[in-house]
C-alpha positions as CSV (number, residue, x, y, z in Angstrom):
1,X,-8.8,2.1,-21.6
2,X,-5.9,0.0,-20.3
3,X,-3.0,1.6,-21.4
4,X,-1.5,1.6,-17.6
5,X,-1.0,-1.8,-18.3
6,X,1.4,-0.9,-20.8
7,X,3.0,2.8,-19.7
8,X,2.1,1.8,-15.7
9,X,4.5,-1.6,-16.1
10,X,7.1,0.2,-17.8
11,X,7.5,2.8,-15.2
12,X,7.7,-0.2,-12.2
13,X,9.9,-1.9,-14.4
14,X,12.5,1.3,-13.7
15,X,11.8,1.2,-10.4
16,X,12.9,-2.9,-10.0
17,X,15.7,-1.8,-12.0
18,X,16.7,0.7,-9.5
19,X,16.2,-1.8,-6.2
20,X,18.3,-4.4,-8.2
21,X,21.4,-2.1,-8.5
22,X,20.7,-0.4,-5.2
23,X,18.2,-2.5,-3.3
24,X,15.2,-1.7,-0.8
25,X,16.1,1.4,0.1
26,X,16.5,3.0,-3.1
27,X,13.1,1.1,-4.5
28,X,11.3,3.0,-1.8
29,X,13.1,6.1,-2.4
30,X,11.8,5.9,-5.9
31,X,8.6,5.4,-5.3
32,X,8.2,8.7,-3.2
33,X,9.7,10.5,-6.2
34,X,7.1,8.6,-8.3
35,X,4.5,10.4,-5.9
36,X,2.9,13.3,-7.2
37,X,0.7,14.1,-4.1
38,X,-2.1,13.7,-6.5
39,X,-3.7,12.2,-9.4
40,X,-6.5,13.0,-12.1
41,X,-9.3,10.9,-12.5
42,X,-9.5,7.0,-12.7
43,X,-6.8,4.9,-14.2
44,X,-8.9,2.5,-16.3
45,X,-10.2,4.5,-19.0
46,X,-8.2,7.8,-18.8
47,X,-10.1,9.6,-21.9
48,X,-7.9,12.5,-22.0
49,X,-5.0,12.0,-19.3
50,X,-3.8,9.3,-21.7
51,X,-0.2,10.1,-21.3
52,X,-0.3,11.9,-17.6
53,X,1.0,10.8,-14.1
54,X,-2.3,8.7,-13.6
55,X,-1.3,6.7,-16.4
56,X,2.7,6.4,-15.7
57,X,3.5,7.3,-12.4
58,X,-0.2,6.0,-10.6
59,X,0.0,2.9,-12.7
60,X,3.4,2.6,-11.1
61,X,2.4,2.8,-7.3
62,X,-0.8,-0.2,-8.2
63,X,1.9,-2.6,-8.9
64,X,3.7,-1.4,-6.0
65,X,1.0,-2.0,-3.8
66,X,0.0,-5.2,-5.4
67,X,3.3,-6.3,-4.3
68,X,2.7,-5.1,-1.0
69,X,-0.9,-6.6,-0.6
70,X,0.5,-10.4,-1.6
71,X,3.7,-10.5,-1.5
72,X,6.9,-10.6,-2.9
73,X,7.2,-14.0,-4.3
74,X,3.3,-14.4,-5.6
75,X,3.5,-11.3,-7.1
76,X,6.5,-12.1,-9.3
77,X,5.1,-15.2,-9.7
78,X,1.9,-13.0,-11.1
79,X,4.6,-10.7,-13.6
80,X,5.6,-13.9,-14.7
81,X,2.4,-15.8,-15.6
82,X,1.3,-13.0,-16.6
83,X,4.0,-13.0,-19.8
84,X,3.4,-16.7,-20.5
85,X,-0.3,-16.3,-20.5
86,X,-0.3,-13.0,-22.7
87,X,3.1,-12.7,-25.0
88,X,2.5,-11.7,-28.2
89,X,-1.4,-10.9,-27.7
90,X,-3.1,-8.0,-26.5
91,X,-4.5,-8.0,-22.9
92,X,-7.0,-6.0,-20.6
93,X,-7.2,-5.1,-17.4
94,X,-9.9,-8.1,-16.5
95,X,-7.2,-10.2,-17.9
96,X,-4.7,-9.0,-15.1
97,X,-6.7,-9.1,-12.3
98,X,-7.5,-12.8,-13.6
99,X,-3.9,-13.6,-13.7
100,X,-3.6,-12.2,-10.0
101,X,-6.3,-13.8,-8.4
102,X,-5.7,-17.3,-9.9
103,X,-1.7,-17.0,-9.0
104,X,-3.0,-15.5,-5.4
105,X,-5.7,-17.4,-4.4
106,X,-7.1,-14.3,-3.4
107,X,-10.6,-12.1,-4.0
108,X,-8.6,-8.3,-5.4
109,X,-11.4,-7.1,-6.1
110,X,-11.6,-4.6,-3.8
111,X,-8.3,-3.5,-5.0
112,X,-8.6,-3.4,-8.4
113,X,-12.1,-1.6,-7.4
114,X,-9.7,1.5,-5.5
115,X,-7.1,1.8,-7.2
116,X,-7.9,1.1,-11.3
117,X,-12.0,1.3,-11.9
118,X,-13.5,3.8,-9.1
119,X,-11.1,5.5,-6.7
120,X,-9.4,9.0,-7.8
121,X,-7.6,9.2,-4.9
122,X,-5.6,7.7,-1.8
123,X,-6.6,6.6,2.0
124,X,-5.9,10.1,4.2
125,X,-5.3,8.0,7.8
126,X,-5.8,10.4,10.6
127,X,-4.2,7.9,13.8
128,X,-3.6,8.1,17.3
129,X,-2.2,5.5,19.9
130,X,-1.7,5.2,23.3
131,X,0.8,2.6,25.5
132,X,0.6,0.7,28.7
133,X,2.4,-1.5,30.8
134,X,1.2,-5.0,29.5
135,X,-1.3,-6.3,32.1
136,X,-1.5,-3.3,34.4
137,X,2.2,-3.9,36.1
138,X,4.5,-0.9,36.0
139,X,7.5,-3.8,36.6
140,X,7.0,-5.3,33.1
141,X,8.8,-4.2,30.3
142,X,6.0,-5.2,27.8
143,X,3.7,-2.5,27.0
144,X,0.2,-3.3,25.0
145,X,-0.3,-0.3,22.4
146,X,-3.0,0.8,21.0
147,X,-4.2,3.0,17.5
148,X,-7.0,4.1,16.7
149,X,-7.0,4.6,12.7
150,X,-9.8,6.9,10.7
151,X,-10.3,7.3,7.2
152,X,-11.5,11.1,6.8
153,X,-10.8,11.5,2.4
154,X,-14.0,12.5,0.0
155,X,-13.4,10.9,-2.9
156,X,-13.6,7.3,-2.2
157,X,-15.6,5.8,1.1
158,X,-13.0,3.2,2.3
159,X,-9.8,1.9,0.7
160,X,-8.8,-1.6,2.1
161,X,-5.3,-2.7,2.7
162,X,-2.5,-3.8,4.4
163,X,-1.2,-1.5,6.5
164,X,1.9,-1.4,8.3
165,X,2.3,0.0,11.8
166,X,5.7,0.8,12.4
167,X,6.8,1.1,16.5
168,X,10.1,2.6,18.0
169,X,10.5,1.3,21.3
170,X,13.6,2.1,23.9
171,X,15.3,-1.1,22.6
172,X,15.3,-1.1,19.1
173,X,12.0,-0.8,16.2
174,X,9.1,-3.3,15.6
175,X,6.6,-3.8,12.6
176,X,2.7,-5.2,12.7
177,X,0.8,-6.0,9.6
178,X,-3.2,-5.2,9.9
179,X,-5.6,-4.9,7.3
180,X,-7.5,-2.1,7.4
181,X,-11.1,-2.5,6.1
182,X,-13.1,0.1,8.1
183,X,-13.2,3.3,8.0
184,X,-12.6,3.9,11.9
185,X,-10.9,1.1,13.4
186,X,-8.6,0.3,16.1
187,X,-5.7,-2.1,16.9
188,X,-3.8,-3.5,19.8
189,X,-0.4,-5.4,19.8
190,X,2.5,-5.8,22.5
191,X,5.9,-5.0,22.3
192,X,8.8,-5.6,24.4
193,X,10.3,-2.5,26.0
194,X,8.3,1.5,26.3
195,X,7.0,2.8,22.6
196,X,8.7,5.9,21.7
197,X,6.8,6.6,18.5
198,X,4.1,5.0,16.5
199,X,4.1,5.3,12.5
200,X,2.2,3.8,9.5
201,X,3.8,2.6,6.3
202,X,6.7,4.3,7.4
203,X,8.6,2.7,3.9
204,X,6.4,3.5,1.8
205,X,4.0,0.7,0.1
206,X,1.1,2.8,-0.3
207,X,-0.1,5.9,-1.4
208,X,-1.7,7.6,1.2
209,X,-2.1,11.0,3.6
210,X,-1.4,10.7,7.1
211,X,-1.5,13.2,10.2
212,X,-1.3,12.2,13.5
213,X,-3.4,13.4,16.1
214,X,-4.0,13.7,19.8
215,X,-5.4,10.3,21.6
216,X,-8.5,10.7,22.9
């Protein structure tokens, strides 16, 4: 039932291997190799996908976007307690989450929940966002933006996370952490100069769809 803990650590462990002889950009570029647009069934428990993508390359993209969710220095702080707590014994994944919570400080149950116990799929974000000059004056160059984000996939209600919103502006690019815990939601921020383009996750810390549409 756990063996992502085993075959899902492994395979992130290849992927920290290549950031530390390449860095950031070639972790991320890994990671969309490590996508496989799709996954088959839960990843606690696999019955008989024991050895599939679910297992290796899903189990992969949770620690990925563990890291992303706290951090990260917790979260190698949590791969490190984690080994002192568990060397040379056997653990679970209730043993894990344990270790992340405790190290955290936070409630990941939700996560665990989406990603490992329930969910069989990803977030598929349909957005949309419009700019304007910051308080109404065409003389300013702030603009307030705002994006509308729905979650429109079958499989799972509502997947919670951080998400990044990723702005190119005339003078140069700018990124806003929200967490996303409705299904239809909007968000508002400023930025300095006109918005050229809005994105989300542009890097690449969680497995998701995404299809922009018309602002309404």
């Amino acid at each position: 039932k756990d063996i992502w803990l085993n075959e899902g650590f492994a395979s992130y462990g290849e992927a920290l291997w290549e950031e530390h002889l390449n860095g950031s950009k070639a972790l991320f570029s890994y990671m969309r190799k490590e996508d496989y647009g799709g996954f088959s069934g839960t990843l606690y428990n696999p019955e008989d996908n024991l050895f599939s993508t679910t297992v290796y390359q899903k189990g992969s993209w949770v620690l990925h976007m563990l890291r992303g969710t706290v951090g990260d220095s917790t979260f190698f702080n949590i791969l490190k307690t984690y080994y002192e707590d568990f060397k040379y014994k056997s653990a679970t994944t209730d043993d894990f989450i344990k270790v992340c919570e405790k190290v955290s400080g936070l409630d990941l149950k939700y996560f665990f929940d989406q990603w490992v116990y329930k969910g069989t799929g990803r977030p598929e974000f349909e957005y949309s966002w419009k700019a304007d000059p910051f308080d109404g004056q065409s003389s300013s160059n702030a603009y307030m933006i705002r994006v509308n984000i729905n979650q429109i996939q079958k499989d799972y209600d509502l997947y919670k996370s951080n998400l990044r919103i990723n702005v190119k502006t005339e003078n140069g690019n700018e990124e806003f952490v929200v967490f996303n815990d409705k299904k239809n939601q909007v968000f508002t921020t400023t930025v300095n100069s006109k918005p050229v383009s809005v994105t989300l996750d542009e890097k690449g810390w969680l497995l998701k769809k995404v299809k922009q549409v018309d602002y309404k």
